[in-house]
Structures are given as C-alpha cells and as structure tokens.
C-alpha positions as CSV (number, residue, x, y, z in Angstrom):
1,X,-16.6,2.1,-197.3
2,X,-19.6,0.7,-198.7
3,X,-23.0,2.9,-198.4
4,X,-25.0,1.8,-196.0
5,X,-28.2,-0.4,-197.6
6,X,-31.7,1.1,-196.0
7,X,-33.8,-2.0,-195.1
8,X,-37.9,-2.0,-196.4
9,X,-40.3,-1.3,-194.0
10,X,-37.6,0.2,-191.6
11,X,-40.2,3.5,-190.9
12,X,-43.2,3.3,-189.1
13,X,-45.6,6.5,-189.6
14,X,-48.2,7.8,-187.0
15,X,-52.0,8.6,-188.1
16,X,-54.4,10.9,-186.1
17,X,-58.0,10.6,-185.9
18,X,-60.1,13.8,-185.2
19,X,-63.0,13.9,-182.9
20,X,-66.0,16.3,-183.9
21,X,-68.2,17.4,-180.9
22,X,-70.8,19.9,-179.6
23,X,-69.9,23.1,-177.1
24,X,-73.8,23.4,-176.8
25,X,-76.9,21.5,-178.5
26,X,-78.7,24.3,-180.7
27,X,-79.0,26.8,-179.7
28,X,-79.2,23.6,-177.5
29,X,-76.0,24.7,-176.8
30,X,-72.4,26.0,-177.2
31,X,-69.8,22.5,-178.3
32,X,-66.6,21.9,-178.2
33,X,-64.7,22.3,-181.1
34,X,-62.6,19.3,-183.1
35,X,-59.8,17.8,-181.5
36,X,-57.0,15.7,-182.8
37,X,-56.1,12.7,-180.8
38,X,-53.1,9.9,-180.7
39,X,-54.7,6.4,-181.4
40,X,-51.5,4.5,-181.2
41,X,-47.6,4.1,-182.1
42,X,-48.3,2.0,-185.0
43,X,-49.8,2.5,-188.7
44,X,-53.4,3.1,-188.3
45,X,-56.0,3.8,-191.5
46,X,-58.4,6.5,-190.9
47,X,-61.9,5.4,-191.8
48,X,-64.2,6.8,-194.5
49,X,-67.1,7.4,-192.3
50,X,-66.7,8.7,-188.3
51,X,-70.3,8.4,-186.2
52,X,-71.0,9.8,-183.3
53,X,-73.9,8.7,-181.3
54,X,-74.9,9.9,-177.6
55,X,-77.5,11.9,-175.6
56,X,-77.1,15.4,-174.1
57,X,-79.1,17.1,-170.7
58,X,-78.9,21.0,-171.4
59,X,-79.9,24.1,-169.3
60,X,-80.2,27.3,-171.2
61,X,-82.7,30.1,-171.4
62,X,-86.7,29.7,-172.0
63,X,-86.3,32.3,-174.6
64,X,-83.7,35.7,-176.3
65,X,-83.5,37.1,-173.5
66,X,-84.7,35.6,-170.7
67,X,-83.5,35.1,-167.0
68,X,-85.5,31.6,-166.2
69,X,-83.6,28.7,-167.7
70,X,-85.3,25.0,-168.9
71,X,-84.0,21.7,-169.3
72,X,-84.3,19.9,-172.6
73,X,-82.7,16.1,-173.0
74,X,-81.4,15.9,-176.6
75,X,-79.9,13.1,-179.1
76,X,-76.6,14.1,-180.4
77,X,-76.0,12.8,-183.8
78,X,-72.5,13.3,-185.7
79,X,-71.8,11.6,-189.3
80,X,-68.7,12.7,-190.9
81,X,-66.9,11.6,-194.2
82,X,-63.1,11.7,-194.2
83,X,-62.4,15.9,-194.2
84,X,-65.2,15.9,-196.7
85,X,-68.3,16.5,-195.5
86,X,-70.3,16.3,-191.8
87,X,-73.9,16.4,-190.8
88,X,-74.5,16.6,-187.3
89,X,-77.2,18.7,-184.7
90,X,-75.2,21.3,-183.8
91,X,-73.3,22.1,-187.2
92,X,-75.9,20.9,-189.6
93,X,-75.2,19.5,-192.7
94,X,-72.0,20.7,-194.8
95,X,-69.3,20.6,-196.7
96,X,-65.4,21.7,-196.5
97,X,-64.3,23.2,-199.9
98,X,-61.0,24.3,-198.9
99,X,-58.4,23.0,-196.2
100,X,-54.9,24.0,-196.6
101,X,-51.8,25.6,-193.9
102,X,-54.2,25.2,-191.0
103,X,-57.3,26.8,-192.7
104,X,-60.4,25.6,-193.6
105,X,-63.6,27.0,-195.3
106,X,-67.1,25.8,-195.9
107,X,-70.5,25.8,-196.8
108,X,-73.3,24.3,-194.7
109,X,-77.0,24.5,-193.9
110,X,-78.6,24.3,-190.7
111,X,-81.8,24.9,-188.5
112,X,-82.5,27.6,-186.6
113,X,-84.8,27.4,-183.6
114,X,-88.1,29.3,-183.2
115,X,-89.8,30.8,-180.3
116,X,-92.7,29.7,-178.5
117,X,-95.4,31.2,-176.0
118,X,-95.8,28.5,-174.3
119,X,-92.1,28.1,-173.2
120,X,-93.2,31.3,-171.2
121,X,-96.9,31.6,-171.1
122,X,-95.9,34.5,-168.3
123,X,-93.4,36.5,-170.1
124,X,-94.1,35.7,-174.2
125,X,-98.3,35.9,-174.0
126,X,-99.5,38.1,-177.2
127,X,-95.8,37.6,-178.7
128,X,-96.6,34.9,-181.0
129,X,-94.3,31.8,-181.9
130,X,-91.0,32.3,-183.6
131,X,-91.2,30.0,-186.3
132,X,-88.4,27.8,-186.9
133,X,-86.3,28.6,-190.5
134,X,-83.6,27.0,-192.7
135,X,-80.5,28.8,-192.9
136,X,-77.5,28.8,-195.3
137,X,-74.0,29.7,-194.3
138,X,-70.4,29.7,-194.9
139,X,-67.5,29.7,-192.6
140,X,-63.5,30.0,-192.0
141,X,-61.9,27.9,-189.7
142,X,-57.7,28.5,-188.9
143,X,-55.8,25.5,-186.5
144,X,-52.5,26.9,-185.0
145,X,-51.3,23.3,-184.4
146,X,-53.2,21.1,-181.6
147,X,-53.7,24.3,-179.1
148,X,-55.3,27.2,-180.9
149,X,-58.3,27.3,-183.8
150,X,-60.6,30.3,-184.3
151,X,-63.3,30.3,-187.1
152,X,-66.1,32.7,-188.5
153,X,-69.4,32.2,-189.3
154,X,-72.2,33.7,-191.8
155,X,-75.6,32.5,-191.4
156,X,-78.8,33.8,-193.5
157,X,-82.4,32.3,-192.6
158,X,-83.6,31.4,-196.5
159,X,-87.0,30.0,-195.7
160,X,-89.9,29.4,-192.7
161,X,-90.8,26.4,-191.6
162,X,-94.4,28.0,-189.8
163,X,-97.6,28.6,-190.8
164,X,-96.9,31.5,-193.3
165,X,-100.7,32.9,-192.8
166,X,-102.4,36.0,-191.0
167,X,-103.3,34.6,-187.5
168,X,-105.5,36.8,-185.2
169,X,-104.1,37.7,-182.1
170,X,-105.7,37.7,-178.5
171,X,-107.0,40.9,-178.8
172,X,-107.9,40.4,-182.4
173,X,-105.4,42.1,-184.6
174,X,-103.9,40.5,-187.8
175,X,-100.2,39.1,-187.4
176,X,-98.0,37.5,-189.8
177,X,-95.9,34.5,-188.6
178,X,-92.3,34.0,-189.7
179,X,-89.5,32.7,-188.6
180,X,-86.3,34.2,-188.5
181,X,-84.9,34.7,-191.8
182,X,-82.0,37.4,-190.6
183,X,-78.3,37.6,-191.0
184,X,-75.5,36.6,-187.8
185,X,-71.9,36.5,-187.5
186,X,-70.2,34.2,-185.3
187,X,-66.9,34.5,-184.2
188,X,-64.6,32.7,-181.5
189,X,-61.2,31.4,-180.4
190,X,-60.3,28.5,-178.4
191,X,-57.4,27.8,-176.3
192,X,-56.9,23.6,-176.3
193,X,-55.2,21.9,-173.8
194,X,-54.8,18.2,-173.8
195,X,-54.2,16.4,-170.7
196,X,-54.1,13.3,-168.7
197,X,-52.2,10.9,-171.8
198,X,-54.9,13.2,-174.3
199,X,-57.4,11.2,-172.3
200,X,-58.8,14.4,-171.4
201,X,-59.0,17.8,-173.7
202,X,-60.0,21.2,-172.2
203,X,-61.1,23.9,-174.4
204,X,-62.1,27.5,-173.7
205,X,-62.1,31.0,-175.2
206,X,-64.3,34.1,-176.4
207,X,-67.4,34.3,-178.2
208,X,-68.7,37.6,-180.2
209,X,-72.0,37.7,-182.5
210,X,-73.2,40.5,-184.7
211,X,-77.5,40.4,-185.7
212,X,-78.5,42.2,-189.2
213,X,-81.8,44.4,-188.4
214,X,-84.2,41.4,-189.3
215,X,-82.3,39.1,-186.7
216,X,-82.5,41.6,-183.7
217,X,-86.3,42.7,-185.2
218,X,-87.1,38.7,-184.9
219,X,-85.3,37.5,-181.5
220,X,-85.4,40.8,-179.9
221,X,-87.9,43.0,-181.4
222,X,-92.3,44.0,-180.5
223,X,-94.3,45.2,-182.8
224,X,-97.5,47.9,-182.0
225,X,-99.6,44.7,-182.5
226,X,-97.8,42.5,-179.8
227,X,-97.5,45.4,-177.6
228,X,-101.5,45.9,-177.7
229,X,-101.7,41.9,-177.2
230,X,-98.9,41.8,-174.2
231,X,-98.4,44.7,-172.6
232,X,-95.0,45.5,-173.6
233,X,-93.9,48.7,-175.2
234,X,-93.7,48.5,-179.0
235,X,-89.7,48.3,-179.7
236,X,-87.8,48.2,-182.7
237,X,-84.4,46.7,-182.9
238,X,-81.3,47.3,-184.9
239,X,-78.8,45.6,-186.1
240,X,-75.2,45.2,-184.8
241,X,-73.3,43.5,-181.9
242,X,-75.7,41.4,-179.8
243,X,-73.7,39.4,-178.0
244,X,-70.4,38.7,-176.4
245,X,-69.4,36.2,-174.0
246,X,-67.0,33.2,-173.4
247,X,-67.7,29.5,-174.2
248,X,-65.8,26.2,-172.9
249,X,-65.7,22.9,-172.3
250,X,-64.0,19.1,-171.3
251,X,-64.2,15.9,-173.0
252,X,-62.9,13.0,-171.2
253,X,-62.0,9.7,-173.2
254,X,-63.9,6.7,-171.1
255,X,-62.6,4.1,-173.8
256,X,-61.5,3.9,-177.0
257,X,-64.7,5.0,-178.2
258,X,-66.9,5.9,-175.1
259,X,-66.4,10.0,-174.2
260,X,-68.2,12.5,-171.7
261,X,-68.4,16.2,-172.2
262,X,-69.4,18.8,-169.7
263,X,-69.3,22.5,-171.5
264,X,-71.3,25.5,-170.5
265,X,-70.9,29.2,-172.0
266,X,-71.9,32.8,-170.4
267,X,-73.0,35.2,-173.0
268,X,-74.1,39.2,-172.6
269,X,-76.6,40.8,-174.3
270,X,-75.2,43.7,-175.6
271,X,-76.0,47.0,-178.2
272,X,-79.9,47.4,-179.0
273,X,-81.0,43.9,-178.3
274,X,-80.0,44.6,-175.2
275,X,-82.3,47.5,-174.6
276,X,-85.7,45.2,-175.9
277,X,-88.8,45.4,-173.3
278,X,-87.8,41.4,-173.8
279,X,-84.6,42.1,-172.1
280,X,-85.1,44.7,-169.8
281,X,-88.6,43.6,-168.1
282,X,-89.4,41.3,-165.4
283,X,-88.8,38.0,-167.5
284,X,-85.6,39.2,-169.0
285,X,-82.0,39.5,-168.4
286,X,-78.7,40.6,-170.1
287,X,-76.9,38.0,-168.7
288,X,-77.4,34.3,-170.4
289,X,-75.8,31.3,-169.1
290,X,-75.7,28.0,-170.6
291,X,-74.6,24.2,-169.3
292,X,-74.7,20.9,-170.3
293,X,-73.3,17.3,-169.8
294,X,-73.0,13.9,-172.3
295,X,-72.4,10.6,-173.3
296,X,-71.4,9.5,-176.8
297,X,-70.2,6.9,-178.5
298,X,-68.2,7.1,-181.5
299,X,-67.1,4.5,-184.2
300,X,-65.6,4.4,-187.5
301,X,-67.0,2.4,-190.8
C-alpha cells in the first residue's frame, strides 16, 4: 500500500493573546493579574505592542492605617511589548528577564505614594507629608496552566521625590521630610476561573507583605517631634509582617476590545504596625478594605 501523501497547509494552529490588568490602582489599588484568552479558531499573529487605555473610580483608605476611606478617579494606562517589557500604573515600568516552564522573573521600577496632612487634617495634623519615592524591585512570577499563578515581590525606595530640607513644624521643632525609601515583600496566589465562553474571568486568592524597619518607621511610625506637634505618643516601629489579607477580582469582555473590572481586597494590619498610635487611635483601624470598578479599552499595534 502506498504511504499516505500529507497535504500542505492541512494544520491550523491556535494563538493566545494575554490581557494585563490592575487588582487595585496604586496603592490606588489591588488588580487583577494576567489572563490568557481564546481570540479565535483560526491563525492569529500576536502584535508587538498591546495598549490598554481606560479610567478607574477607587475607594480605599485616607492614609496607613486609617478607618475613613476617599474616592480618587484615576486613568489607567498599560503599554506592553510582546513578553518583553510593560509600563503601566500599577506595575510601573519593567522588564521580564526570564520566562521559562511557567516561571517568570523581572526587574522593574515604580512609584510609591506619599502621605499627606491634608488627606486627614483631623487625624495626620503635626505628622508631616510622606513624600512620594522611586523604588526598584524584582519579582518571580509561576503560572500553573490558565487557573493558578503566584509571584513575589521585592521593592526598595532608592530616592525622594519631596522637599529634602528641614521644615519647622507647628510647634516649631526641626523635621526632615523623606519619603519612604524602605524595603517590602509581596507575596500572593490567585485561583483563576474563566467563565461565560472566557467572556468573563474571576480571580481571587491571599495576600501577605513583610515591611523592613524603615518601611514600618515611614508608614507606620511617630517620632518625639510629631508627637509634641500632634498629640500622639512617640512610637517606633519594627520591621516584619505588616499585613495579610485576601485580594480578588472580575473582568468581563464587553467586546473584542472593550472590558470592565470590578476588584476590591480586605487587608489586616498585623505585627508592630499594627500596634502604631496611627492604628490604634480614633482615626485608625486594623482592618483595610479596598474597591474599585473600570472601563478600558485595549488594542494591539
């Protein structure tokens, strides 16, 4: 019997296309983490260049530690080149040096934001502003198929955006603004679950961060000077697990390339930043909720 002659062009092959989007805007919020989605049963070519454009309303704490919430309405930017590189609000801008069997690791550099009285002129008089600060990082990333991914980050503030000068204080004693130029860890885990024709992807799991000394001492800490100028007793914090909590969220595809994505978190203060005056006063509270809803737009170049 003669072998049987394969014809060209008898296989088609399926392409993905990933979607990057937030959990939270920063510390505008917690996002949701990439997802891989179907585009269609034939050959598709991935572009270069994936943009994301679209607008975010966000509840979350005043300030560390604080039990009144504010609303902020923030632009969401994403730019991303092939499984290159990625600038965006939320992740900042970086690079992927590694990607191989699921894992991924990175470098990037982000901002971190500040503090300021007048987000709480009743609770933060005679603290002083946080300035904001650059920060450098690295981070691991592993993706157990579509369903599973859990990552770590380092962070380390490397330089102050503020006025770096002494400033006098209401009650005239010398402070030095900074912003916070500590070390955190990150880690989480998300669960995926893709639903409706992956018109619709649900994400949730556990969140966990660890502060060096000069983190808590920045976000969490009062100096004798601030507690002369506020009332609060001094406190000095240490470093250690601040926080631990759970993060989530949904992302439904309108179109092609119109989505909306609701995500919230709950975190817990937790270890010495959880014993601050900040914290445990009138203005404060261990318990931290965040929630948020958007609109974006993506396309491909």
């Amino acid at each position: 019997a003669r072998p049987r002659r394969q014809r060209p062009g008898g296989r088609v092959r399926m392409a993905g296309f990933a979607i990057v989007f937030p959990i939270s805007a920063a510390s505008a919020a917690e996002l949701a983490r990439p997802a891989t989605q179907a585009i269609s049963d034939t050959a598709v070519k991935k572009p270069d260049w994936t943009v994301e454009l679209g607008a975010f309303g966000l509840f979350s704490p005043k300030f560390f530690g604080a039990k009144d919430s504010k609303f902020s309405a923030l632009p969401y930017v994403s730019i991303k080149y092939r499984d290159i590189a990625f600038a965006s609000f939320d992740r900042g801008i970086g690079v992927n040096l590694f990607s191989a069997n699921g894992f991924t690791a990175g470098a990037f550099v982000n901002l971190r934001s500040g503090r300021e009285e007048k987000e709480s002129r009743r609770y933060l008089t005679g603290l002083g502003d946080i300035d904001p600060a650059l920060a450098a990082g690295a981070f691991v990333k592993y993706d157990y198929g579509r369903f599973l991914s859990t990552q770590v980050t380092l962070s380390k503030g490397i330089v102050s955006f503020g006025d770096d000068k002494n400033k006098v204080n209401a009650l005239g004693f010398l402070e030095k603004t900074k912003g916070n130029l500590g070390t955190r860890i990150d880690w989480s885990a998300d669960v995926r679950m893709p639903l409706l024709d992956n018109r619709l992807h649900l994400s949730v799991g556990p969140r966990v961060s660890f502060f060096d000394k000069e983190y808590a001492e920045s976000a969490y800490g009062i100096t004798v000077n601030q507690a002369l100028a506020s009332g609060y007793r001094s406190y000095k914090a240490k470093g250690g697990i601040g926080e631990v909590g759970v993060g989530g969220s949904a992302r439904y595809r309108i179109t092609e390339n119109l989505s909306a994505t609701a995500f919230g978190s709950y975190t817990r203060i937790v270890g010495d930043a959880a014993k601050s005056p900040l914290v445990t006063g009138p203005g404060g509270s261990k318990d931290q909720f965040k929630a948020g809803l958007g609109l974006t737009y993506q396309f491909g170049l």
